[in-house]
Structure formats: structure tokens, C-alpha cells
C-alpha positions in Angstrom: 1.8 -2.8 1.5 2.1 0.4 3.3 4.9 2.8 3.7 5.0 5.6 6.5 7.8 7.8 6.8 8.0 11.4 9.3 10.7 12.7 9.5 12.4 13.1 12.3 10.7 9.8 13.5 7.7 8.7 13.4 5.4 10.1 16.4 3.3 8.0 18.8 0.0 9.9 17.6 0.7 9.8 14.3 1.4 5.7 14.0 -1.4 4.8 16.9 -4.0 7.1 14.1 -2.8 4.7 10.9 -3.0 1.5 12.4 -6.6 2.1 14.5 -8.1 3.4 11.2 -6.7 -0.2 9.6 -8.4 -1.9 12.7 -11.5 -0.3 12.0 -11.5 -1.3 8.7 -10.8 -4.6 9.3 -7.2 -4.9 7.7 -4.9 -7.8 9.1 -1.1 -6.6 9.6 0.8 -9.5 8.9 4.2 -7.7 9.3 5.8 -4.7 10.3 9.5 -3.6 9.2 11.5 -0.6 10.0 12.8 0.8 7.2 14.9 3.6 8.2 18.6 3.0 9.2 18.6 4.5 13.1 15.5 5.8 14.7 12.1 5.1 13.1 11.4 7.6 10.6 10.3 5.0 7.9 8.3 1.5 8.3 6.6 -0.9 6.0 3.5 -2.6 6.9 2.5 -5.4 5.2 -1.4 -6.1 5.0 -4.5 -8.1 4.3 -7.2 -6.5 3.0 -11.0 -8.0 4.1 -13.1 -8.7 1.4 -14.8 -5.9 -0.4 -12.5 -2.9 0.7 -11.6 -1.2 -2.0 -8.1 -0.1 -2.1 -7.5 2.2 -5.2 -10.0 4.8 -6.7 -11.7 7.6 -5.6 -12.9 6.9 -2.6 -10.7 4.2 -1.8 -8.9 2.9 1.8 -5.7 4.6 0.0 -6.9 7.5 -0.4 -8.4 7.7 3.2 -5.3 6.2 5.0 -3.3 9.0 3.5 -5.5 11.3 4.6 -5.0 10.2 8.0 -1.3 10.1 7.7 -0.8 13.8 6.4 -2.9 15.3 8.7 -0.4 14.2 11.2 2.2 15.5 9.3 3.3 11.9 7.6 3.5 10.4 4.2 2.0 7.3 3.3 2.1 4.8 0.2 0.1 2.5 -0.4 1.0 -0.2 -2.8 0.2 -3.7 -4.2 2.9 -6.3 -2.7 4.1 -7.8 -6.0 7.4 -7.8 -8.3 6.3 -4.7 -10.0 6.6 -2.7 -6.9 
């Protein structure tokens, strides 16, 4: 799961860079959600990861998609889909 928020929304550039660097990697969206009331200043993604990314850890697609997120001036989380989230 993967939640982007920018505030005031969230720019063109900024969405088009988090979801080519998921293509790249070979992560499946399976669903997209706007979070935020009016506008689009928050969004979950909900995602499969292929087999053998590693999400968490130094080094991990996390840490790399967040990367890519805050150099466009975004936030990004990236969490396990589960209860406990």
C-alpha cells in the first residue's frame, strides 16, 4: 500500500515519476483511491509486489519510491496492506 499526499494537490510530474518508477520495477496497481476530501492532495495505491523485490530494508523499493516522491516535493508511505495498518 502506498500513500502520496502534496499538498496543494498532487502535481502531474510528481504522480507520472511514482508510478513509472513502480512500472519499472514491475509492481502491479490493483487500485487507486483518492483520499483527500476535494482536490487530490492525498491517494492510496494499492499494489502487488513481483517476486523478489524487496520492500523494507536498506536498500529497499520503500526506501527508493520515497526518494522519488520527495524530490518532487511529496510524501510517501509505504505500508503492508493488513489489519495492523
Amino acid at each position: 500500500m502506498i500513500t502520496l499526499v502534496q499538498k496543494p494537490r498532487i502535481a502531474g510530474p510528481t504522480l507520472k515519476a511514482v508510478l513509472d518508477s513502480c512500472a519499472q520495477k514491475g509492481v502491479n496497481i490493483v487500485k487507486v483511491e483518492r483520499l483527500s476530501v476535494t482536490g487530490l492532495a492525498a491517494m492510496q495505491v494499492t499494489v502487488n509486489l513481483p517476486e523478489g523485490l524487496v520492500a523494507r530494508g536498506p536498500g529497499g523499493y520503500a526506501e527508493e519510491l520515497a526518494a522519488v516522491a520527495s524530490s518532487r516535493g511529496a510524501d510517501l508511505a509505504f505500508q503492508r496492506d493488513d489489519v495492523e495498518r
